[in-house]
N, C-alpha and C positions, 0 to 999 in steps of 0.2 A: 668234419675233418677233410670233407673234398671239395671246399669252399675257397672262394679266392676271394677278396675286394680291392675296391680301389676309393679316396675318400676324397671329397673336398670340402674346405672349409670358408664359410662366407662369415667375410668379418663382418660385413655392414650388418647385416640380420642376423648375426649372431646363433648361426646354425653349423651344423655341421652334415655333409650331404654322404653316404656310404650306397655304392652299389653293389652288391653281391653275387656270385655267378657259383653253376657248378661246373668245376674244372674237367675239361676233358682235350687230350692234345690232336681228336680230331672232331673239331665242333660239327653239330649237326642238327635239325630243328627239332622239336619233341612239341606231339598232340597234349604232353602232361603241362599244363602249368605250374605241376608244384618244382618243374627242372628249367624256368625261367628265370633269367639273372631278375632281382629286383632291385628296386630305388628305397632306401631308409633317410627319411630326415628329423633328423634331430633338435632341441634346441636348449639351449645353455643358459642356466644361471648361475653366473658370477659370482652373488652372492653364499651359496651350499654344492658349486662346484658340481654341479650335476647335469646328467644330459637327459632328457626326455622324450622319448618318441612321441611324434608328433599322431593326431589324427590320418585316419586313412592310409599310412604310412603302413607296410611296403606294396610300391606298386609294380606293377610287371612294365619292362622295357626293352626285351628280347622276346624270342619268340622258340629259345632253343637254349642248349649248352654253347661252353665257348670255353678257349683257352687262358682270354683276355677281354677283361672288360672294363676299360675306361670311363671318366667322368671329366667334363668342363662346363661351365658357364661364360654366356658371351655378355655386350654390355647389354644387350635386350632384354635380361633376364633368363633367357631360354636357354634350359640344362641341354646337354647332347650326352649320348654317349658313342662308342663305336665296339665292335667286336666280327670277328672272322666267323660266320656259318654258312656249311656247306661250300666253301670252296670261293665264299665272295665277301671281300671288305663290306660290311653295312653300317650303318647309320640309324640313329633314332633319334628325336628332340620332343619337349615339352611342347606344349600347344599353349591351353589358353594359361594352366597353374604348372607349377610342380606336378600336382596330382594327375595330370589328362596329357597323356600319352599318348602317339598313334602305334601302326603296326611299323615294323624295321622297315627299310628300303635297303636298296645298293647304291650304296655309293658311288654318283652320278659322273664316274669318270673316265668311264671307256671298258668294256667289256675285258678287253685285254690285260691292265692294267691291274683291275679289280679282281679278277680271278684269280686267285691263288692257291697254293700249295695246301693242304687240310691243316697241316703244322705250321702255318704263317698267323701271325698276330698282327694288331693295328694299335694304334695308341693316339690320345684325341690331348691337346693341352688349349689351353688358354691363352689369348698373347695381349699385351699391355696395352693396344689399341682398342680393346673389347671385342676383337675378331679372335676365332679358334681356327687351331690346323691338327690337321691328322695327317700322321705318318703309317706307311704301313711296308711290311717286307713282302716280296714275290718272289717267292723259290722257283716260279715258273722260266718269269722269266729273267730272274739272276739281277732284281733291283728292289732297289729301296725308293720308295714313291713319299712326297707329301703334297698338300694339297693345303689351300687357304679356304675358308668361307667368311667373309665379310658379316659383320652384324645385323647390315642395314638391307640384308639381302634377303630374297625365298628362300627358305631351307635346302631348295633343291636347286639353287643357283652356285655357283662352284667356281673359282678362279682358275685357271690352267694348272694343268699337271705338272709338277716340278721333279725332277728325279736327286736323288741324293746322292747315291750309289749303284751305277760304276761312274768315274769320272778319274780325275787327276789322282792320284793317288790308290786308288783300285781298281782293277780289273777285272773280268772274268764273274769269278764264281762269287758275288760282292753281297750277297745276300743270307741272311737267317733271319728266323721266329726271336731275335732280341732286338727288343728296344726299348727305349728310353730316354724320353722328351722334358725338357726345360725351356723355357725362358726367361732373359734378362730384363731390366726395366728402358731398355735402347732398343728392345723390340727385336731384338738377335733370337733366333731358334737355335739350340741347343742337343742333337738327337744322336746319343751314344747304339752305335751297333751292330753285330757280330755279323764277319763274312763266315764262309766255310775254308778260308784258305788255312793254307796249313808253314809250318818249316820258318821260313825268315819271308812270310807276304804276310800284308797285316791283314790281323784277324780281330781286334776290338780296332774301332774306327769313333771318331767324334766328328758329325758332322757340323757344318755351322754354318746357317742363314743369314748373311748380313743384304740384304739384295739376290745375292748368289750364293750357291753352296760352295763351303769350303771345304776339304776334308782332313784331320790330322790321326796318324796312328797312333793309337792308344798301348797297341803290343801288339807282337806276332804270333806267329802261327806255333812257334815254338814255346811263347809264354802261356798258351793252355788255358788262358782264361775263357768266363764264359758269364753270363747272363750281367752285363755290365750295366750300373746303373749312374746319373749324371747326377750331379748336384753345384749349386751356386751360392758362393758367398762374396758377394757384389761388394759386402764393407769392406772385405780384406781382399777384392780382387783375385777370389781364388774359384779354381776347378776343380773339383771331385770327382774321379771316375772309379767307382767302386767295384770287384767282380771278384768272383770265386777263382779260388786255383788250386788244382787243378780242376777240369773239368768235371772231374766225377770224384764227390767227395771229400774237396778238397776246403779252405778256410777264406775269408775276406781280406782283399787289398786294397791297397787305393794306390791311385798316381794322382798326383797336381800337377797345376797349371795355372803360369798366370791368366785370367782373364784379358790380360790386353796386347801377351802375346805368345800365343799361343802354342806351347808345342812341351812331350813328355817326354822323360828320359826314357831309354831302353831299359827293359827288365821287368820283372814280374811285381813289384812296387813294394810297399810296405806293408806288413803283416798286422 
């Protein structure tokens, strides 16, 4: 019951990938391995609709608890994950299989940047060129960071820091432990999430990678939402921005958007 995951699924091999973690909202390393998030893969027949754990399956890919813990595949094959312990965005990936893991690193992007808040989260997606990005929030220092890694790259080779949040559209206090990453098949990032602002400054935000970040507010500080999450439907050119309201206790909404141009009405959205 104190378990979180996060899942992905490969068509081509016909698997399905679940990593596991034990929840805790200030991650920290643990000597136990049995409180290491792990990797589950599965495999599917079409035929009796069934899933099967595979051999050797689950293997350790952290080295502690965490609040969050992501999963992506790049075109090299090689799974990553990311997750916040002890106060620094890190990183893992596959080596030679699935199964052969090394130990976490930190995420090779400036000490500064990296360090974060114990209640800050990271979130790792996929993007249509075969390249992965991760996004992560700094309550330290008041930003929302993403960062590219190329396929064709070292593991520990890293494209420049890109900030998301503060810019055109927020200010100040532009950061929280929410997020939530998408992309489109035009290679656009997608990354829904919460400032600390309050009253009429927005508070759910949608960022957008097209070259550059864009930002649009999603609701304010008055609409109360919280843990917002993103979703795309490219056939019907539509946005999904999903969240609880109120913040404590409250039910799911949604607001839409066109995909092609972009922007949400005011108000706490549909029930």
């Amino acid at each position: 019951s104190n378990t979180r995951a996060d899942v992905l699924w490969d068509d081509g091999g016909q698997r399905l990938y679940v990593v596991s973690h034990l929840f805790t909202t200030s991650a920290s390393a643990s000597s136990s391995s049995s409180q290491w998030g792990k990797l589950w893969r599965f495999s599917y027949n079409s035929t009796t609709r069934e899933y099967t754990l595979e051999a050797g399956f689950p293997v350790n890919v952290t080295r502690g608890r965490c609040e969050a813990l992501t999963i992506a595949k790049d075109a090299s094959q090689r799974l990553w994950v990311t997750f916040v312990e002890s106060r620094k965005v890190k990183i893992n990936w596959s080596v030679s299989s699935d199964l052969d893991w090394g130990v976490p690193v930190d995420l090779p992007l400036g000490s500064t940047a990296i360090t974060v808040n114990s209640d800050d989260i990271s979130a790792i997606v996929g993007l249509p060129n075969g390249d992965i990005g991760v996004g992560w929030s700094n309550q330290v220092t008041n930003t929302v960071y993403f960062a590219i890694h190329r396929s064709v790259d070292a593991p520990l080779v890293w494209q420049p820091l890109e900030i998301v949040v503060p810019g055109p559209g927020c200010s100040g206090q532009c950061a929280d432990d929410h997020l939530s990453l998408k992309t489109d098949q035009a290679g656009r990032v997608f990354l829904a999430l919460k400032t600390s602002h309050e009253e009429d400054d927005p508070l759910i935000i949608l960022g957008v990678r097209d070259g550059t970040w864009s930002r649009y507010t999603v609701g304010v500080g008055d609409d109360h939402h919280t843990r917002p999450i993103v979703v795309l439907d490219e056939e019907s050119r539509t946005i999904y921005v999903f969240a609880a309201h109120p913040e404590s206790g409250g039910a799911i909404y949604v607001k839409t958007s066109s995909l092609d141009d972009i922007q949400f009405a005011p108000g706490i959205g549909e029930h």
